[in-house]
C-alpha positions as CSV (number, residue, x, y, z in Angstrom):
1,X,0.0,0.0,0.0
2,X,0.7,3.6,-0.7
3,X,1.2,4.9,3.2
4,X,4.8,6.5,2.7
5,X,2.9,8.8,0.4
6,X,-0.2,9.9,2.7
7,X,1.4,13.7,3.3
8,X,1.6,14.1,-0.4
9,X,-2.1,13.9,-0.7
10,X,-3.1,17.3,0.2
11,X,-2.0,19.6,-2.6
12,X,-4.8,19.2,-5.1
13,X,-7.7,19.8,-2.2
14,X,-6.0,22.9,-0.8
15,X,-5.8,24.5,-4.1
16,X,-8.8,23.8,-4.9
17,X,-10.9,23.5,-1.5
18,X,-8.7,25.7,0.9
19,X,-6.9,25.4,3.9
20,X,-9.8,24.4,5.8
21,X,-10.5,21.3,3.6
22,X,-7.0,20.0,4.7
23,X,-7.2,21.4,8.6
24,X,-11.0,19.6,8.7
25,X,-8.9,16.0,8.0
26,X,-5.6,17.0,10.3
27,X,-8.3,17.7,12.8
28,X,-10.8,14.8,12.5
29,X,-9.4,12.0,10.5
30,X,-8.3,8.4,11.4
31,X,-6.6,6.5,9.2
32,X,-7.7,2.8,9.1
33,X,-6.5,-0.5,7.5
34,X,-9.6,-2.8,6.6
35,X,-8.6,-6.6,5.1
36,X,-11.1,-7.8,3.1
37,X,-10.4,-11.1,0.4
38,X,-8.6,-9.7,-1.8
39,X,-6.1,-7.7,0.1
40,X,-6.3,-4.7,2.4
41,X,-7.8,-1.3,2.0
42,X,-7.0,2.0,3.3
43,X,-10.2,4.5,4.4
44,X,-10.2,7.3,6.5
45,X,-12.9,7.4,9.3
46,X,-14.4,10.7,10.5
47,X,-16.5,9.9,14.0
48,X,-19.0,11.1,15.7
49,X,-19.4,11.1,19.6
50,X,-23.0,10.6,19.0
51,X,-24.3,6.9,19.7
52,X,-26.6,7.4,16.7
53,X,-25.2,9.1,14.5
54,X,-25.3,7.6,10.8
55,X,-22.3,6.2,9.4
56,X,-22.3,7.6,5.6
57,X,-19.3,5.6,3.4
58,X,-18.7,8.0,0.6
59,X,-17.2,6.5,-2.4
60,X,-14.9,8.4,-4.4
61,X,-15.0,8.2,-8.9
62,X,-12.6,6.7,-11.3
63,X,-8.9,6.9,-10.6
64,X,-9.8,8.7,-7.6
65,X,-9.4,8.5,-3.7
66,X,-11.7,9.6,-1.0
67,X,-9.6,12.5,0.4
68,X,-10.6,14.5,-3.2
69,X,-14.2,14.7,-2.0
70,X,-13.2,16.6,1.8
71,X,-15.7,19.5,1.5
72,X,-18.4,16.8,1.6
73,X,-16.9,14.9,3.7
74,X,-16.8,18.0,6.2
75,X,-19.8,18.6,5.4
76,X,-21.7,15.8,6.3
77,X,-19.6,15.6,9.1
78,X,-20.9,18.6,11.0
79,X,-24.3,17.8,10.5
80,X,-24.1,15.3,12.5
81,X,-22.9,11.9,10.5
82,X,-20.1,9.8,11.1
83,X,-18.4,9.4,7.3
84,X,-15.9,6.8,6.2
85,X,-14.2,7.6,3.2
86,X,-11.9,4.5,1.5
87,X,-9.9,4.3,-1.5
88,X,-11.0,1.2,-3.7
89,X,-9.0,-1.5,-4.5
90,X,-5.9,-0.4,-7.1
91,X,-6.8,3.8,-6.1
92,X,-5.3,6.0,-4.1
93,X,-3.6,4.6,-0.5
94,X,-5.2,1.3,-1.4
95,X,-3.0,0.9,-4.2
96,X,0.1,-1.2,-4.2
97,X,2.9,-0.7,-7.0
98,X,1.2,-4.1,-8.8
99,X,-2.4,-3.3,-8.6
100,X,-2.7,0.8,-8.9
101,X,-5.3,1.3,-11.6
102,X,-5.3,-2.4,-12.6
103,X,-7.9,-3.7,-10.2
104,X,-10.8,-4.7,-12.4
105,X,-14.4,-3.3,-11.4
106,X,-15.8,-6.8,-9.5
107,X,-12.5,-6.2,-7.1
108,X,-13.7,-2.8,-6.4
109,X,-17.6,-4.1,-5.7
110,X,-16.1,-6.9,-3.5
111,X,-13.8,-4.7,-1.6
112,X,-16.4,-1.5,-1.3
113,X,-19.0,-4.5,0.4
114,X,-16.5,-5.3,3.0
115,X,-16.2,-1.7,4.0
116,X,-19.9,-1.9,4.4
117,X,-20.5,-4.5,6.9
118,X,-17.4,-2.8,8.8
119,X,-19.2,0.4,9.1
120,X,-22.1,-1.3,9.9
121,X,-20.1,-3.1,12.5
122,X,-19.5,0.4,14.3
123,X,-23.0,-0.3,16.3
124,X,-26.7,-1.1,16.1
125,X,-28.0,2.2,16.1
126,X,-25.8,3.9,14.0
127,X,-27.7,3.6,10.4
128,X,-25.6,3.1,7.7
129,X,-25.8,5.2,4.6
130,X,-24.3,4.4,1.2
131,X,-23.1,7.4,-1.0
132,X,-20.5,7.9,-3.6
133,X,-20.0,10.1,-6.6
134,X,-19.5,9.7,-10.7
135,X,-18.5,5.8,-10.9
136,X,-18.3,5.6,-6.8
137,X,-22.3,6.0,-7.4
138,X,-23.0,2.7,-9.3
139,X,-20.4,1.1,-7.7
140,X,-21.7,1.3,-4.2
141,X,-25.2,1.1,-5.6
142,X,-24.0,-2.6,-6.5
143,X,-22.2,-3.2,-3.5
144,X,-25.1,-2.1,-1.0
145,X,-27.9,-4.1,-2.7
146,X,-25.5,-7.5,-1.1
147,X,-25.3,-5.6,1.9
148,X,-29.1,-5.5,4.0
149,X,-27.5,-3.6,6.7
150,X,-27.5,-0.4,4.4
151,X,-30.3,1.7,5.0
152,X,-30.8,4.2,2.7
153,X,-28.2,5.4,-1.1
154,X,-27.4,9.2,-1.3
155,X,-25.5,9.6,-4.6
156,X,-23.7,11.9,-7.4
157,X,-25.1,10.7,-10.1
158,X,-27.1,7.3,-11.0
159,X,-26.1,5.4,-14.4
160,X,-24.7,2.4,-16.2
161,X,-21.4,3.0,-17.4
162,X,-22.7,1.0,-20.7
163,X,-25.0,3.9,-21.1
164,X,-24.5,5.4,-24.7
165,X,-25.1,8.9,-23.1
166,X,-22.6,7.9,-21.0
167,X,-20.0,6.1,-23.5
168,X,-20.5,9.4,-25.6
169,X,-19.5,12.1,-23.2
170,X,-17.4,10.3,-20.8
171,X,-15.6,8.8,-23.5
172,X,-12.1,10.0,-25.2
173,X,-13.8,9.0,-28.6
174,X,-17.6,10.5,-28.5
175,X,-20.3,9.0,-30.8
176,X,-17.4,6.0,-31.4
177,X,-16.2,5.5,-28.0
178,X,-19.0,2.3,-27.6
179,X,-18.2,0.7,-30.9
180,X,-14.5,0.9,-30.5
181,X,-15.0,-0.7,-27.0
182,X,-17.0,-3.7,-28.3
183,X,-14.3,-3.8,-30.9
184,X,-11.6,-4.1,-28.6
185,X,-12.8,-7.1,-27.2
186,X,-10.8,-9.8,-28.4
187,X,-7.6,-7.8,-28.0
188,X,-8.7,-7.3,-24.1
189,X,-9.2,-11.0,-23.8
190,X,-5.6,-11.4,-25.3
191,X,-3.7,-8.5,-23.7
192,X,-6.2,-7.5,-20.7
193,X,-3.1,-6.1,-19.0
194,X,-2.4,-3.4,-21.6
195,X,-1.8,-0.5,-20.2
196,X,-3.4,2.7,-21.6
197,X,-3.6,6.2,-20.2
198,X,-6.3,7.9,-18.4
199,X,-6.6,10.6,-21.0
200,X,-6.8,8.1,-23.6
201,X,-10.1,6.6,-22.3
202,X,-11.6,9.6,-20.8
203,X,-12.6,12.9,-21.7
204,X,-11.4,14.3,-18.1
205,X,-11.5,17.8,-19.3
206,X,-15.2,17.0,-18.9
207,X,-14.9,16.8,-15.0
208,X,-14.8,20.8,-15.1
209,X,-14.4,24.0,-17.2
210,X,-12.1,25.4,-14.6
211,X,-8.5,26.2,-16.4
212,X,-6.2,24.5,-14.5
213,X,-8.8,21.9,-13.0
214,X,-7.5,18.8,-14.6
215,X,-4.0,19.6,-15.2
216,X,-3.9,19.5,-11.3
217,X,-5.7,16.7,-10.4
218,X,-3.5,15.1,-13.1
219,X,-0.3,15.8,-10.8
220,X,-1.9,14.5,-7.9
221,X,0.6,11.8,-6.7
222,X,-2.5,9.3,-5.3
223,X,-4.5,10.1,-8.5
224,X,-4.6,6.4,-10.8
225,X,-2.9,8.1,-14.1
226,X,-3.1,4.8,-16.0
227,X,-5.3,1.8,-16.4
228,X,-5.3,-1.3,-18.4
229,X,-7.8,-2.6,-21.6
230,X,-8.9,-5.5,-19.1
231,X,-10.3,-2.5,-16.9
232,X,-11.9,-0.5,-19.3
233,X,-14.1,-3.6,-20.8
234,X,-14.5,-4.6,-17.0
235,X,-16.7,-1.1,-16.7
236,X,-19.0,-2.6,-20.2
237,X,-19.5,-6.3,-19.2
238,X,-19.1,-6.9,-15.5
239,X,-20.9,-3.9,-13.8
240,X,-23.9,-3.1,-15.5
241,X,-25.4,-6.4,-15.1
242,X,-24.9,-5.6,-11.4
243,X,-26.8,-2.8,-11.5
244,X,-30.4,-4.3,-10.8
245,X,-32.6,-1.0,-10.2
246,X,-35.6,-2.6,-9.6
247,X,-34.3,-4.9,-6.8
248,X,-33.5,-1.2,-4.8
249,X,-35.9,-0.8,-2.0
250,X,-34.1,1.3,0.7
251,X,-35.0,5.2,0.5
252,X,-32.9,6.5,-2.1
253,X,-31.5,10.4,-3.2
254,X,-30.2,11.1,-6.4
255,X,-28.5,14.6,-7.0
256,X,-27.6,15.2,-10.6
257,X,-25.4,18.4,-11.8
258,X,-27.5,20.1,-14.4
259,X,-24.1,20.9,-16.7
260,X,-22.6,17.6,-16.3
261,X,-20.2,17.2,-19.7
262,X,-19.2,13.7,-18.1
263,X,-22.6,12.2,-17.2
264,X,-25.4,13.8,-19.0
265,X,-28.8,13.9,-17.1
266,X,-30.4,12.2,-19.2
267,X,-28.5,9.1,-18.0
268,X,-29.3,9.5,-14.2
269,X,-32.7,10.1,-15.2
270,X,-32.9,6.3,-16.9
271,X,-31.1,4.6,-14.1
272,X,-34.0,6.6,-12.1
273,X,-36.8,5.8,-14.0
274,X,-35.7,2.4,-13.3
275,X,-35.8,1.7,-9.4
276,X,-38.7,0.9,-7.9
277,X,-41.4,2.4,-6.1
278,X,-40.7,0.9,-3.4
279,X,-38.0,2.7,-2.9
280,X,-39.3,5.9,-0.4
281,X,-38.5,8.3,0.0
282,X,-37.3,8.4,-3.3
283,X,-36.2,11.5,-5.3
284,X,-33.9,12.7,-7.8
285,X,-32.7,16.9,-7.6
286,X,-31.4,18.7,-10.5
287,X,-28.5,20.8,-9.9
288,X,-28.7,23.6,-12.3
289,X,-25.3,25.2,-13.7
290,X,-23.6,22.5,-11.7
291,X,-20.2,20.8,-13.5
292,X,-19.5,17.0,-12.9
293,X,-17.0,18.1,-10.2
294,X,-17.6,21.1,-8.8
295,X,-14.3,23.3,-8.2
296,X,-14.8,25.5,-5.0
297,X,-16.1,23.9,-1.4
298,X,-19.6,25.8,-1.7
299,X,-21.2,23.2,-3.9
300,X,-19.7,20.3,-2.3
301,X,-21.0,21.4,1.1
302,X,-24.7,22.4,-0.3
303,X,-24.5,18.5,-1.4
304,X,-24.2,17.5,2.0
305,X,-26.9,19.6,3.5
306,X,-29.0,17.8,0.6
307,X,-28.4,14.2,2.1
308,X,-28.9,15.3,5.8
309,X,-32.1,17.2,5.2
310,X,-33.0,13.6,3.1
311,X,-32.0,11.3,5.8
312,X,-33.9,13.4,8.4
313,X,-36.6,13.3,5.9
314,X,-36.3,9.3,5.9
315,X,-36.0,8.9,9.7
316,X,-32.2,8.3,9.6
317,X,-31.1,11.5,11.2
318,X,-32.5,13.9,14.0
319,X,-33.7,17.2,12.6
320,X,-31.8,18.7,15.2
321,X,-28.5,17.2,14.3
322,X,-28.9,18.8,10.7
């Protein structure tokens, strides 16, 4: 794992989120080791001294790590939720020197589901609260519907990354990007370890406008800079057959950033459509003007007073505490 690296984490957040982004984790943060079957994870735990507080895991996107997302993480935080934030398997402090970005989408399910029955292992009245942003939103969609201890799914975004909205915008090649893909196949069944770089198989300049935006995040030391072929088709023909919407019962919040150049609304709002009624409270918000990732704190933290006024809203959480 990555540990010898942990202080170089901090650059891209305070340049982008302040110096209060990186105090809030100095301040609050414990640094744990999980094992799970495939290894060992690292995520960082932000308590509460409340006995029932809810424990939200927040799962960071593609490449990423959980310390990108701190102004939510704060954010939720001082309303009144606990918040464990790990790094999936091959990302960020997770990552060894064999497995960074090469850790196929199944590894990161797997992995993300042992994080969940150890956050609901942190006590019986403490309900636990899936959320995760981009790809962290599908993925822990897939990993809480194994995992009956998870109460209610607060996400970024809601889609299938076999989504042709999706392949189109995401996706370094538009229109072609899904073809080329299905293409590739056979070669990723020959070579699945071929590595290719990020920018090669994303548009990441759709993550946000901002000059400067991606270039940074780009020299973040923990960010996963390359992946492999095996990965990429892992994304088109493991995943999305995980991604049962109907089965979802548990109260559920979508928030959807109405300028998303990465993943268009009209994604989110088919992944919607499809979950059942069941599901209640159950809502999807519209963030108008919003980018895919947000560069200052203030949107971040508005995001989190979303999910705290919705877990109020579904009994999780005290309206006091919010």
């Amino acid at each position: 794992m990555t540990q010898g690296r942990d202080h170089d984490w901090s650059g891209f957040v305070r340049r982008w989120f302040g110096e209060a982004a990186v105090a809030f984790h100095a301040d609050h943060g414990r640094a744990e080791t999980l094992s799970w079957a495939g290894g060992r994870l690292h995520q960082d735990v932000y308590d509460r001294p409340e006995p029932a507080a809810p424990v939200v895991v927040m799962v960071h996107g593609i490449q990423g790590y959980g310390r990108m997302l701190m102004p939510v993480l704060a954010g939720l935080w001082r309303r009144g939720c606990a918040v464990v934030a790990p790094d999936l398997p091959g990302c960020g402090l997770s990552a060894t020197a064999d497995d960074k970005g090469r850790r196929g989408i199944l590894d990161q399910v797997a992995g993300l589901e042992a994080v969940l029955r150890a956050a609901a292992a942190r006590g019986a009245d403490r309900p636990l609260v899936a959320s995760g942003v981009s790809l962290g939103a599908p993925t822990v969609f897939a990993a809480a519907l194994a995992v009956p201890a998870v109460r209610a799914l607060a996400v970024w975004n809601l889609f299938s990354p076999a989504d042709p909205a999706v392949l189109r915008a995401a996706g370094r090649f538009g229109a072609a990007t899904g073809p080329l893909l299905r293409a590739a196949r056979p070669l990723a069944r020959l070579a699945p370890g071929l590595s290719l770089p990020a920018w090669l198989g994303l548009a990441l300049e759709h993550l946000n406008d901002t000059p400067g935006f991606t270039a940074s995040m780009l020299r973040d030391p923990l960010i996963t800079r390359t992946s492999t072929l095996g990965v990429l088709q892992s994304l088109q023909t493991d995943l999305p057959p995980r991604l049962r919407w109907a089965e979802w019962r548990r109260p559920v919040l979508v928030l959807q950033p109405g300028a998303d150049r990465m993943i268009p609304p009209v994604a989110t709002e088919r992944a919607f459509a499809a979950l059942t009624a069941a599901a209640a409270p159950r809502r999807l918000e519209l963030l108008p003007g919003l980018p895919h990732f947000p560069a200052t704190p203030e949107p971040h933290d508005a995001a989190a007073g979303r999910v705290v006024a919705f877990l109020a809203e579904a009994g999780l959480l005290a309206p006091a505490a919010g």
